[in-house]
RODO-273507 format. One record per residue (C-alpha): residue in three letters; x, y, z; residue number from 1. Coordinates in steps of 0.25 Angstrom, whole numbers, plus 5000, padded with zeros to 4 digits. Example, Ala and Ser with C-alpha at 12.3 -4.5 7.8 and 13.67 -1.06 7.14 Angstrom:
ala / 5049 / 4982 / 5031 / 1
ser / 5055 / 4996 / 5029 / 2
END
This chain:
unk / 4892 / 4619 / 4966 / 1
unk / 4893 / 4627 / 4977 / 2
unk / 4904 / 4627 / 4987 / 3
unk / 4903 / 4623 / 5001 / 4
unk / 4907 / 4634 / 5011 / 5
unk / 4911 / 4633 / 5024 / 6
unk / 4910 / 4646 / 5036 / 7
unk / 4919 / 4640 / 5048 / 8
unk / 4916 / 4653 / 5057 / 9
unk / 4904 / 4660 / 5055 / 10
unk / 4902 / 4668 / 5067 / 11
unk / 4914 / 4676 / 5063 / 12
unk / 4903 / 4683 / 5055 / 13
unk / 4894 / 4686 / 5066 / 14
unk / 4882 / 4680 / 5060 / 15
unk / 4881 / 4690 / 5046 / 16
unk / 4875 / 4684 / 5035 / 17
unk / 4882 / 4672 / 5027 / 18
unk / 4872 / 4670 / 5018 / 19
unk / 4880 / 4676 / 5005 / 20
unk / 4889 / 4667 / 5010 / 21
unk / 4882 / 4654 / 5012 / 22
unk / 4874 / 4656 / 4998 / 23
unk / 4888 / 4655 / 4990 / 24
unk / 4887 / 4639 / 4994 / 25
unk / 4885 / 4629 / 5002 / 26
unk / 4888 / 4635 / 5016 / 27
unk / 4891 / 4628 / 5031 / 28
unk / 4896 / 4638 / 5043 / 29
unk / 4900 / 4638 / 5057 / 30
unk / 4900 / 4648 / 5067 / 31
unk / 4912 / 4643 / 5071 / 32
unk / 4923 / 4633 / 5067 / 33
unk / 4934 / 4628 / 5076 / 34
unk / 4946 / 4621 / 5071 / 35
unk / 4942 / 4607 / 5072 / 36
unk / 4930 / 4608 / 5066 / 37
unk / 4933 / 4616 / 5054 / 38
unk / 4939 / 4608 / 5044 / 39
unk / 4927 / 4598 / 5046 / 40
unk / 4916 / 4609 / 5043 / 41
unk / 4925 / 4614 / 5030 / 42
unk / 4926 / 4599 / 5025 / 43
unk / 4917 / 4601 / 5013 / 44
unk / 4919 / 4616 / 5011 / 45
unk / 4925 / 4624 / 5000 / 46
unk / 4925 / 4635 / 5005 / 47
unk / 4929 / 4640 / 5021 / 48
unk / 4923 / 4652 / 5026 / 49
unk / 4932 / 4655 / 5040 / 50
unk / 4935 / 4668 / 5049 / 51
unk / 4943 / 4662 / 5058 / 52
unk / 4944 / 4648 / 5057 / 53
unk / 4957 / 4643 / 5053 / 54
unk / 4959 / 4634 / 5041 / 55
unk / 4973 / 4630 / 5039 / 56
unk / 4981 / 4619 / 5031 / 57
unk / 4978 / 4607 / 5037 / 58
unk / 4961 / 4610 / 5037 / 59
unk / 4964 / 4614 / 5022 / 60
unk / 4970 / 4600 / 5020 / 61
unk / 4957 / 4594 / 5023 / 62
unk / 4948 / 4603 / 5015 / 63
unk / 4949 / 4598 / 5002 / 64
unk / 4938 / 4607 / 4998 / 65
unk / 4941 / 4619 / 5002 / 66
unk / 4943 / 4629 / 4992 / 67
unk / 4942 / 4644 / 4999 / 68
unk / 4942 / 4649 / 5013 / 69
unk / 4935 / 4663 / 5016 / 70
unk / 4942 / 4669 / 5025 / 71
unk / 4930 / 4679 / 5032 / 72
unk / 4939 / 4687 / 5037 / 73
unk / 4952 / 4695 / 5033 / 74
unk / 4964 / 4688 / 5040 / 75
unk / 4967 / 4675 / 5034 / 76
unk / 4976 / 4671 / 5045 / 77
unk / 4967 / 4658 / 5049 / 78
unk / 4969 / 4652 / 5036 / 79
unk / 4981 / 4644 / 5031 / 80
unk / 4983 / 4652 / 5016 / 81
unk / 4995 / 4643 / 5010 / 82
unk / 4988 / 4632 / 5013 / 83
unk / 4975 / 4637 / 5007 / 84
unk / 4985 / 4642 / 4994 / 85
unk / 4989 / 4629 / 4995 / 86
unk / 4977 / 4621 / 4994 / 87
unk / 4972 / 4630 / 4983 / 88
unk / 4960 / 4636 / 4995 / 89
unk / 4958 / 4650 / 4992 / 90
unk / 4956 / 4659 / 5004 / 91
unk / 4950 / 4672 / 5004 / 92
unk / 4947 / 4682 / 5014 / 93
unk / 4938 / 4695 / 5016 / 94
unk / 4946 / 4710 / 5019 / 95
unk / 4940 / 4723 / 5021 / 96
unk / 4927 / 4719 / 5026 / 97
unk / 4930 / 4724 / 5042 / 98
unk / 4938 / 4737 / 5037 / 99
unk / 4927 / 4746 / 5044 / 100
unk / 4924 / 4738 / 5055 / 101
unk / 4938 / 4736 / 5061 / 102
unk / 4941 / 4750 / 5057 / 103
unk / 4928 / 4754 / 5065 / 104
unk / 4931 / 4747 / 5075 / 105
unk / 4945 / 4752 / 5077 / 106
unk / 4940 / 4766 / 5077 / 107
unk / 4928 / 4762 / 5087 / 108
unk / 4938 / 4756 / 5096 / 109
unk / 4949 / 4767 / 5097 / 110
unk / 4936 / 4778 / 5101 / 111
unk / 4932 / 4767 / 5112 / 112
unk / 4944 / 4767 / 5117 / 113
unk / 4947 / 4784 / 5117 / 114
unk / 4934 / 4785 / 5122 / 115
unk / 4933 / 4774 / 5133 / 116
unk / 4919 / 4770 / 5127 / 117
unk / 4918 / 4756 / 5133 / 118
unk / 4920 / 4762 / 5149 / 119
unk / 4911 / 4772 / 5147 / 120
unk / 4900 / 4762 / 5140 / 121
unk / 4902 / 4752 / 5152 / 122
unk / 4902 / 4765 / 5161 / 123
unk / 4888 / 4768 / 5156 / 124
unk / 4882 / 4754 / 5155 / 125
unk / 4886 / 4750 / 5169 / 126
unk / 4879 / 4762 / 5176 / 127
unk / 4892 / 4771 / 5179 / 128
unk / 4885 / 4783 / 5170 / 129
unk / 4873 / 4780 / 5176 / 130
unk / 4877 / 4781 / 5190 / 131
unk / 4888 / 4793 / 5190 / 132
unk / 4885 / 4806 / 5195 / 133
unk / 4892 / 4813 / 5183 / 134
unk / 4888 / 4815 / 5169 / 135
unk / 4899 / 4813 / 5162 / 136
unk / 4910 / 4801 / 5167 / 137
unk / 4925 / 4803 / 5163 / 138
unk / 4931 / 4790 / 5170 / 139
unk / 4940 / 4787 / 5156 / 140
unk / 4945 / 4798 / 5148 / 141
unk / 4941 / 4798 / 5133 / 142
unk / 4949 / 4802 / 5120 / 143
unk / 4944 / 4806 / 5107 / 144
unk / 4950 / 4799 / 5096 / 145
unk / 4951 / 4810 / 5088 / 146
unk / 4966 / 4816 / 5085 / 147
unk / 4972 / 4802 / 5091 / 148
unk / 4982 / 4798 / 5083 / 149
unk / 4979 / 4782 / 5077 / 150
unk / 4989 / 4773 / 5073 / 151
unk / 4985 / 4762 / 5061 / 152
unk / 4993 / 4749 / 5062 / 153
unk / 4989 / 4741 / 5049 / 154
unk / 4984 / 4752 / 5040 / 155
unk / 4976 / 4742 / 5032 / 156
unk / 4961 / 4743 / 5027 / 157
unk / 4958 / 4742 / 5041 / 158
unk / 4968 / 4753 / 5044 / 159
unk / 4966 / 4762 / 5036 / 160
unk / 4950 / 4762 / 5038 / 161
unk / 4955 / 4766 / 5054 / 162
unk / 4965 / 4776 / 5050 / 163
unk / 4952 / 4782 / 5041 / 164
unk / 4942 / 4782 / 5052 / 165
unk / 4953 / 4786 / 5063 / 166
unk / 4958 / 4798 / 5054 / 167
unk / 4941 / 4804 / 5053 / 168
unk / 4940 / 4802 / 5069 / 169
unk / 4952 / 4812 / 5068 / 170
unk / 4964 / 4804 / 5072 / 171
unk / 4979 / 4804 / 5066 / 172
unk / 4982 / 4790 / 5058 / 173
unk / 4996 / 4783 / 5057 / 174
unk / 4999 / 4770 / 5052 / 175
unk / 5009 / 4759 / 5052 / 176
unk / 5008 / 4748 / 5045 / 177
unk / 5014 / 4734 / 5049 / 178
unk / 5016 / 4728 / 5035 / 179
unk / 5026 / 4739 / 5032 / 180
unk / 5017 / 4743 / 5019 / 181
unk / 5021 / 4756 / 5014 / 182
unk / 5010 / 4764 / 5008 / 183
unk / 5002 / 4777 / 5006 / 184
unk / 4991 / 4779 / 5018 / 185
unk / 4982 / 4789 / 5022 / 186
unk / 4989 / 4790 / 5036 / 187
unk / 5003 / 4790 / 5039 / 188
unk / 5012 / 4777 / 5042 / 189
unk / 5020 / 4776 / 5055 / 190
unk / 5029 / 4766 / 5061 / 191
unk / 5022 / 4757 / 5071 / 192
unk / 5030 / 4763 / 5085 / 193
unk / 5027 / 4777 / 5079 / 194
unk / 5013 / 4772 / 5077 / 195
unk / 5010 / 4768 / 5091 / 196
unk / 5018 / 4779 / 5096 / 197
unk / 5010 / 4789 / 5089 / 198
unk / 4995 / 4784 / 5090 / 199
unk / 4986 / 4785 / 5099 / 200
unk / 4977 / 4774 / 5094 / 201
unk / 4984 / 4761 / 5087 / 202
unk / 4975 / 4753 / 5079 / 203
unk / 4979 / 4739 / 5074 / 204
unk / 4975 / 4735 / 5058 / 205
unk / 4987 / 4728 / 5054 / 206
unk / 4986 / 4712 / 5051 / 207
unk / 4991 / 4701 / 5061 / 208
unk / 5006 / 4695 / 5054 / 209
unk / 5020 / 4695 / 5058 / 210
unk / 5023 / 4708 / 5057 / 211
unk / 5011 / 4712 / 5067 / 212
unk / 5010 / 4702 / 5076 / 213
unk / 5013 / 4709 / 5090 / 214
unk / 5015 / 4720 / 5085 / 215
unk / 5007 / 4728 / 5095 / 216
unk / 5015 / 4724 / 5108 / 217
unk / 5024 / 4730 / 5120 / 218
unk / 5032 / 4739 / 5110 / 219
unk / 5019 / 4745 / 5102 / 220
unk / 5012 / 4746 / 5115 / 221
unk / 5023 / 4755 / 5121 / 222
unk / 5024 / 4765 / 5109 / 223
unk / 5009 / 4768 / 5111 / 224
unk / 5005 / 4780 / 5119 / 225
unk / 4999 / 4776 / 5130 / 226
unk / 4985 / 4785 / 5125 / 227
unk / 4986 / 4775 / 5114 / 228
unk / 4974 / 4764 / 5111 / 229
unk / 4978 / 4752 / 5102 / 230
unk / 4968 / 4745 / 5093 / 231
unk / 4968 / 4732 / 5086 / 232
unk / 4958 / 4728 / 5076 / 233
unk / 4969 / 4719 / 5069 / 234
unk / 4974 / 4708 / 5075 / 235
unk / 4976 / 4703 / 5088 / 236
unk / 4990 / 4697 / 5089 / 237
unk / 4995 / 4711 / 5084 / 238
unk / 4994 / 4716 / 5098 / 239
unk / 5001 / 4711 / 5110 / 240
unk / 4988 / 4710 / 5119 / 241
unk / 4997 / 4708 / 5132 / 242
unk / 5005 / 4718 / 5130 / 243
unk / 4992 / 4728 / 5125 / 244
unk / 4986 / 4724 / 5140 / 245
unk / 4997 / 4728 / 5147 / 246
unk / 4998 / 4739 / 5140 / 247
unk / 4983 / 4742 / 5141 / 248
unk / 4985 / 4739 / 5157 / 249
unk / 4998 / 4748 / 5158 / 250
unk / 4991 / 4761 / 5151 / 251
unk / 5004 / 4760 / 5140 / 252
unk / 4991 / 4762 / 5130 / 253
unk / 4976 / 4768 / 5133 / 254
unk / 4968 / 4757 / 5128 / 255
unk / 4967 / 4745 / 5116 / 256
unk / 4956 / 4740 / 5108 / 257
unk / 4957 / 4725 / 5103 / 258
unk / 4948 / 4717 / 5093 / 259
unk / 4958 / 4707 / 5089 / 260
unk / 4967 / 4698 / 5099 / 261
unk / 4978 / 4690 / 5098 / 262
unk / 4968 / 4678 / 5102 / 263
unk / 4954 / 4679 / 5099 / 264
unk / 4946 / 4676 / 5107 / 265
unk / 4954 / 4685 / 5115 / 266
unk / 4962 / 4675 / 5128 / 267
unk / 4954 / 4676 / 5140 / 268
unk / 4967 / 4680 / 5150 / 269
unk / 4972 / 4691 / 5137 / 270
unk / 4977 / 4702 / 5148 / 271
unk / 4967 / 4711 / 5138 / 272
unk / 4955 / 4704 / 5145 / 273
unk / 4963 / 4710 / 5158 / 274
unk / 4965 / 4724 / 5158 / 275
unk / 4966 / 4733 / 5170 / 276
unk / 4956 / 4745 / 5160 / 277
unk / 4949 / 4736 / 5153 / 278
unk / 4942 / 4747 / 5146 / 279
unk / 4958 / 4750 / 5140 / 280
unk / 4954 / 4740 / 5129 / 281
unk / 4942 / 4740 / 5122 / 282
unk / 4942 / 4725 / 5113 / 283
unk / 4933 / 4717 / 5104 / 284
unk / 4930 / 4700 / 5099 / 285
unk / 4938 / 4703 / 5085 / 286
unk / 4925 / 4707 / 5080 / 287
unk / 4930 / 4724 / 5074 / 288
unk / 4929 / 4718 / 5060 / 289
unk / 4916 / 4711 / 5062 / 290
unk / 4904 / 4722 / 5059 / 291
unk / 4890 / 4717 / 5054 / 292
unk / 4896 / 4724 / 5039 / 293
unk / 4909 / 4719 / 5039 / 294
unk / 4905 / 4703 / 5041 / 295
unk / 4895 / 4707 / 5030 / 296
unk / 4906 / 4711 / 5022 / 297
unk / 4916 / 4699 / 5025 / 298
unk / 4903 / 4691 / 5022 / 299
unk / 4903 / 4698 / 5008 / 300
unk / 4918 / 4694 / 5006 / 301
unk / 4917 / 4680 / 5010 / 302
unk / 4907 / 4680 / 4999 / 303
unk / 4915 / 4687 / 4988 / 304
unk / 4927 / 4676 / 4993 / 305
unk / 4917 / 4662 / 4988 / 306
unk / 4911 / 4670 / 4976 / 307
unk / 4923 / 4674 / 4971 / 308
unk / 4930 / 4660 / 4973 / 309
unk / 4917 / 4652 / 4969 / 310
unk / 4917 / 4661 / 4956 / 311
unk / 4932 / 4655 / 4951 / 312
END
């Protein structure tokens, strides 16, 4: 008999086809599920497809049927795992599927900022170009991004595909790593003060835990050279976002991109939404993993998830 599957938060997969999914048995989804609502829609289910929406002890309690949840993403943070170990529910989750794409976006991001492409786009499109006198316009100074010096903090799959890509633009590589792992790596390791003292572009690929929590803040801010550009593609409590304003505003740093924030959707008086150069930070919905080809393959994982357990 086939099982009953239940997707809670669909449009966290921008509409790419499900249908390898839904073929595997009898399938019900949501575009979206809140928290009231989502132990009624997986009454019958055994198997919980979610993103984001979070299943703890006390929904597991009254899911007698469930027996996996498909985590469609890499962080398992929304999901109460002693109580799932406990319960005998099997969680799995997909990794590796947004490698390129957050790697991409990383490099993307630091070249935007070096070379101040949204003023100039917004330039052009309002009919500055069109109505200047001169033909070229020199209102913000550029940099190339090639012999900058990047820092790595996390150097994970993530990590390592950015010190790849930033290496063939030309640029120096150092790492730190914030679980205190000691191996062999194609760049060399640095303390984290030496890091930012040393970089003049920090990007963020560590996870979100105990030991990272905050851990961009006053201090960290302080040791960057004021040239310096900070990227986080990681997680958004690992940066302090009113100190990183106030940094931004005071000119302690050049510029900062953001994709992920410490409260998502981002709070409508954060001081980021405030700056005095509002072209100093260049930000994004949370959406640097989500190309068209990595969804496709976070689908294909979900899939390999229910065959494999299905096939036991």
């Amino acid at each position: 008999m086939k099982p009953d599957i239940v997707f809670l938060d669909e449009y966290s997969l921008a509409g790419r086809d499900l249908t390898a999914v839904k073929a595997l048995g009898n399938y019900t989804g949501y575009e979206t599920t809140t928290p009231d609502q989502m132990v009624a829609r997986c009454a019958g289910a055994d198997i919980v497809i979610t993103n984001k929406v979070c299943i703890d002890a006390a929904a597991m309690e009254q899911l007698p049927r469930l027996r996996l949840i498909c985590v469609a993403a890499t962080g398992m943070n929304n999901i109460d795992l002693a109580a799932a170990a406990e319960r005998g529910i099997e969680v799995r989750n997909a990794a590796g599927y947004s490698t390129h794409s957050v790697a991409e976006t990383t490099l993307g991001s630091a070249i935007a900022l070096l070379r101040e492409t949204i003023y100039y786009d917004r330039f052009f499109k309002s009919g500055g170009y069109a109505a200047s006198s001169r033909l070229f316009n020199f209102d913000r100074p550029t940099r190339q991004l090639h012999g900058r010096n990047w820092g790595i903090i996390g150097l994970g799959t993530i990590g390592r595909e950015v010190a790849r890509l930033a290496t063939a633009f030309g640029c120096e590589v150092r790492y730190t790593s914030t679980s205190g792992a000691v191996r062999p790596e194609t760049c060399p390791a640095l303390p984290l003060d030496g890091l930012l003292a040393w970089a003049d572009i920090v990007s963020i690929h560590c996870p979100l835990n105990d030991r990272t929590r905050g851990l961009v803040g006053a201090d960290a801010l302080r040791r960057m050279k004021p040239s310096a550009i900070l990227i986080n593609v990681a997680r958004g409590g690992i940066v302090d976002e009113q100190t990183l304003a106030a940094a931004l505003n005071d000119n302690r740093i050049a510029g900062a991109a953001l994709d992920v924030f410490s409260h998502e959707p981002i709070e409508a008086e954060s001081p980021l939404l405030r700056l005095r150069d509002p072209y100093k930070l260049l930000a994004s919905p949370h959406n640097a993993w989500a190309t068209a080809e990595a969804i496709d393959v976070l689908i294909g994982c979900i899939v390999r998830n229910i065959k494999e357990f299905l096939a036991r």
